[in-house]
Steps between C-alpha positions, in 0.01 A plus 500: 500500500426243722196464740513532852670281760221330744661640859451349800597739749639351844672763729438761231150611632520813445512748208478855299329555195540925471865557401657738242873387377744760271216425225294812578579700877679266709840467596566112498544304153263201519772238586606713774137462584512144441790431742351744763174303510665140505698603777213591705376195434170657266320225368385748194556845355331736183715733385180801392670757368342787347389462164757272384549123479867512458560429899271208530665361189856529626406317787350232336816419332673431859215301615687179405775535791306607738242395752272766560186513235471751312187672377460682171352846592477870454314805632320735206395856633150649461346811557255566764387796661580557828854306495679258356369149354743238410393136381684209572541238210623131632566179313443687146689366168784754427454448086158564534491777184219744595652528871834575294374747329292707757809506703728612209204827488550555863864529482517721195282720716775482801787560302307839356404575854872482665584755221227732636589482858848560372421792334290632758792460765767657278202826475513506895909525454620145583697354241446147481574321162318172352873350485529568887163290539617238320815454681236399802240333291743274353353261267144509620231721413497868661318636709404763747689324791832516240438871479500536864816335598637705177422833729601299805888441349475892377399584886231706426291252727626358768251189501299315244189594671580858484536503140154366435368723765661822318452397156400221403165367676164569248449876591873574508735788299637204278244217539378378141238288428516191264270231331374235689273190431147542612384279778258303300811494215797348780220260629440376155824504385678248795162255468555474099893432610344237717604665807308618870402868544566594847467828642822613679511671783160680528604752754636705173198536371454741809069463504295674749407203703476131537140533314652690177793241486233236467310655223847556370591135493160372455492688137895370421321133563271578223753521268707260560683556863638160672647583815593842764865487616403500859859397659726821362796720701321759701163355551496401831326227656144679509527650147616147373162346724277748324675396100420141630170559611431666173637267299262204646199724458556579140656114439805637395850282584717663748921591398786616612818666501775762614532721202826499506759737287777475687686850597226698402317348765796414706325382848257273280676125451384216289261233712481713794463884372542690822555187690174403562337400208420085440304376206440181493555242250146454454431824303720322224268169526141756479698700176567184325131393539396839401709466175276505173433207283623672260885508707482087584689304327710777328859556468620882635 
């Protein structure tokens, strides 16, 4: 494939680099996505799906008619033990092999989960097929989210929220756990791609106090860590101060983005998530700097 376009951005100042497209749990394919962010005049977008490059690599293929740039990215889920840790991976090379094949692990391990939960539903009496599933999932990967709006059509819960709250949050009647990449092993595994580790959205990770989060992050530098997704939906303007504030202690680049799915998350929108989120073009600028030696130079 070709290597990236140089952008100059004019207008286009501002952008979102946490979005999930039909790929893994969102709603919007990624030229939907594409159109939606050129229309808001983004000067750059990752599409960071979970545990799959397929949505970054559609988009890539539209990035010749359009203006907005678009990042190469995905989001790889780790266990930790008081929440939930999910690493950020931008600018990586999507035919890097061993990043290829640890996904390809992971999502044997969902597919086996989703047959669990499944299972574990029909036990509590609600019949909900794989076929049904896949009628929401489409052609992307499935997921918990897919299972949800599966009991959502069946009206057995009236939200999405409620049917992770009932069943299918860690700890509930149908939850199932699955396989997921060690810390030290996602860190690795986006740096040998020649890609930036950033830590997304660090609330998740639900620590005790500002102290534990920075022994948290400290130790995630050590292996590898790049950046802290300080600008995210939900943070607020004195939770995002406090990600910034960590971020220049530690020496760790600062991103951004919505994490957008679309109508799972129906009141978050791309570039603005609940209508008050701006990240500025300069995040891209810090990322590309960031960006291993091994990554210059090289063709996606």
């Amino acid at each position: 494939m070709n290597a990236p376009r140089t952008h100059t951005p004019l207008k286009q100042t501002y952008v979102d680099l946490h979005i999930h497209s039909t790929a893994s749990d969102g709603s919007v394919s990624p030229l939907e996505i594409i159109q939606i962010a050129e229309k808001a005049g983004l000067g750059a977008i990752a599409i960071t799906d979970h545990d799959t490059l397929e949505g970054s690599a559609e988009a890539l293929r539209y990035q010749q008619g359009y203006e907005v740039e678009i990042l190469p990215g995905i989001e790889i889920s780790a266990p930790f033990r008081s929440g939930t840790m999910h690493i950020l991976g931008y600018l990586i090379r999507l035919d890097d092999v061993p990043l290829r094949e640890a996904l390809e692990v992971v999502q044997r391990s969902r597919a086996t989960r989703n047959l669990q939960i499944l299972a574990k539903l029909q036990n509590l009496g609600f019949e909900v097929t794989y076929d049904e599933v896949f009628q929401v999932a489409g052609e992307g990967q499935i997921g918990r989210p897919h299972i949800a709006q599966a009991l959502l059509r069946k009206r057995v819960v009236q939200s999405i929220e409620e049917a992770f709250v009932r069943f299918l949050k860690q700890g509930g009647p149908a939850y199932a756990d699955r396989y997921r990449l060690e810390p030290a092993e996602a860190i690795q595994t986006i740096l040998h791609a020649g890609g930036v580790p950033v830590l997304a959205h660090p609330s998740s990770l639900h620590t005790e106090n500002e102290s534990d989060l920075e022994t948290v992050v400290a130790g995630l530098k050590e292996l590898g860590l790049k950046g802290i997704e300080a600008y995210c939906t939900g943070h607020g303007f004195a939770r995002t101060a406090q990600y910034k504030r960590l971020a220049h202690r530690q020496g760790l680049l600062v991103t951004g983005g919505t994490d957008f799915h679309g109508a799972i998350k129906p009141a978050v929108h791309i570039g603005v998530g609940n209508g008050d989120l701006r990240v500025p073009y300069t995040v891209v600028e810090e990322l590309k700097r960031a960006a291993t030696s091994s990554y210059r130079g090289k063709a996606y």
